[in-house]
Structures are given as C-alpha cells and as structure tokens.
NUPA-350632 format. One record per residue (C-alpha): chain; residue number from 1; residue in one letter; x, y, z. Coordinates in nm, 4 decimals, always signed. Layout:
BEGIN
<kemi A&doba NUM&torvex a&c1 X&c2 Y&c3 Z>
...
***
This chain:
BEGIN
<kemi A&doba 1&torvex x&c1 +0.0000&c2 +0.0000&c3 +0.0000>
<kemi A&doba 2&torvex x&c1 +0.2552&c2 +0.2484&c3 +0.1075>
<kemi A&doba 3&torvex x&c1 +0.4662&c2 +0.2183&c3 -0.2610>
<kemi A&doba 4&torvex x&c1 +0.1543&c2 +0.2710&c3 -0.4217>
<kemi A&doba 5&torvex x&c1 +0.1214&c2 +0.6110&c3 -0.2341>
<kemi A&doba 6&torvex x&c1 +0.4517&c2 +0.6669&c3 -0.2995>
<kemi A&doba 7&torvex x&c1 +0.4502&c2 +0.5928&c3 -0.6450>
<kemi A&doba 8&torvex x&c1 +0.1282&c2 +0.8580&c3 -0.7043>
<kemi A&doba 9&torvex x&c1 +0.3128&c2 +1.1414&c3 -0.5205>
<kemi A&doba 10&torvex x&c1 +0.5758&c2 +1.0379&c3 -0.7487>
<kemi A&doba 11&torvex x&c1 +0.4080&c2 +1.0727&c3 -1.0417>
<kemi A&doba 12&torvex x&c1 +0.1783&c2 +1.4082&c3 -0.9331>
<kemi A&doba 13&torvex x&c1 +0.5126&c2 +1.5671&c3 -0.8712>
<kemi A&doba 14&torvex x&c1 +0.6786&c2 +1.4918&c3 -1.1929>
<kemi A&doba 15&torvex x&c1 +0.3266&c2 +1.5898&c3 -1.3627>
<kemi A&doba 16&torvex x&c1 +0.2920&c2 +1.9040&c3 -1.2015>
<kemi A&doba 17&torvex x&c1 +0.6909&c2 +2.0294&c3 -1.2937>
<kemi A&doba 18&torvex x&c1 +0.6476&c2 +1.8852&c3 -1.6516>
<kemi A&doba 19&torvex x&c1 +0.3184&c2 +2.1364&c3 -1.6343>
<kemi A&doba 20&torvex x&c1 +0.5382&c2 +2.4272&c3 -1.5372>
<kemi A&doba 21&torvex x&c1 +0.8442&c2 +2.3575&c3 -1.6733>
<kemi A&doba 22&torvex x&c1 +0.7967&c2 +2.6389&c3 -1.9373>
<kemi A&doba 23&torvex x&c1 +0.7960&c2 +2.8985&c3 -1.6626>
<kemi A&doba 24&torvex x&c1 +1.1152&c2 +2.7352&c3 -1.5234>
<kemi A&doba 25&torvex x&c1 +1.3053&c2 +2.7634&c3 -1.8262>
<kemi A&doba 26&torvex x&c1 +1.1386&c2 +3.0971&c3 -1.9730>
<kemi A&doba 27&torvex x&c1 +0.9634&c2 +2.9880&c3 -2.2467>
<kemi A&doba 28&torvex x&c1 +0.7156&c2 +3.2358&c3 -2.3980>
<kemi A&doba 29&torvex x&c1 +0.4228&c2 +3.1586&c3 -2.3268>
<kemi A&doba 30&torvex x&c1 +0.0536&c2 +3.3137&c3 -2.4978>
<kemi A&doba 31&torvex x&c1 -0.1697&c2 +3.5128&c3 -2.2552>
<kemi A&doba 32&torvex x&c1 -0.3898&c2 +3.2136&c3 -2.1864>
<kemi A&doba 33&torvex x&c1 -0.1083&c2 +2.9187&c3 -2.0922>
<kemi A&doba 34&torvex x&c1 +0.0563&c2 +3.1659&c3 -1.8413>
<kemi A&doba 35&torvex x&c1 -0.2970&c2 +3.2256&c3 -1.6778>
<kemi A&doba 36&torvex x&c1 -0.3713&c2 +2.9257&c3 -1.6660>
<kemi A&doba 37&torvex x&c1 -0.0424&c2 +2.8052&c3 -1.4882>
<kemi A&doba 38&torvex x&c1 -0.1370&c2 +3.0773&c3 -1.2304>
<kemi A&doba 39&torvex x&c1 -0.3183&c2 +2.9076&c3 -0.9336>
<kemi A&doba 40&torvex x&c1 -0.3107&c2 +3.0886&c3 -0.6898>
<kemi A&doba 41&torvex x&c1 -0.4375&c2 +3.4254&c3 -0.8915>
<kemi A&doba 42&torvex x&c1 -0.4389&c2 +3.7908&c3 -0.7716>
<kemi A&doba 43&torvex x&c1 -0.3900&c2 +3.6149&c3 -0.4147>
<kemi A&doba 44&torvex x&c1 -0.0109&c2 +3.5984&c3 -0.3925>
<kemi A&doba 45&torvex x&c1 +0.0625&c2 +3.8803&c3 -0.1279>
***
C-alpha cells in the first residue's frame, strides 16, 4: 500500500513540474497558458 502512495506522489510531482516547466526555463508563453499556470491568482501577497 505504502509504494503505491509513494509511487502517485511520485508521479503528481513529476506531472505538475512537466506542467510548469515552461515557466522554469522561460519559455514564452501566450496570454492564456501563463494564466492558466497561475493558481493561486491575484492572491499571492
């Protein structure tokens, strides 16, 4: 059970810097990808 948890925060982690690995590296990005790679919004401070 517990390297099956493991393996899915594994997994979420590499998806989630594959999904912001643009940002990371500097790659232009259109209006709507950089929006949409901002979670947390206007809320940051």
């Amino acid at each position: 059970m517990g390297v099956i948890f493991g393996a899915a925060v594994v997994l979420a982690v590499a998806f989630i810097f594959a999904y912001f690995y643009p940002i990371y590296v500097g790659s232009n990005l259109t209006q709507d990808e950089w929006v949409a790679r901002m979670w947390l919004g206007s809320r940051w401070i």
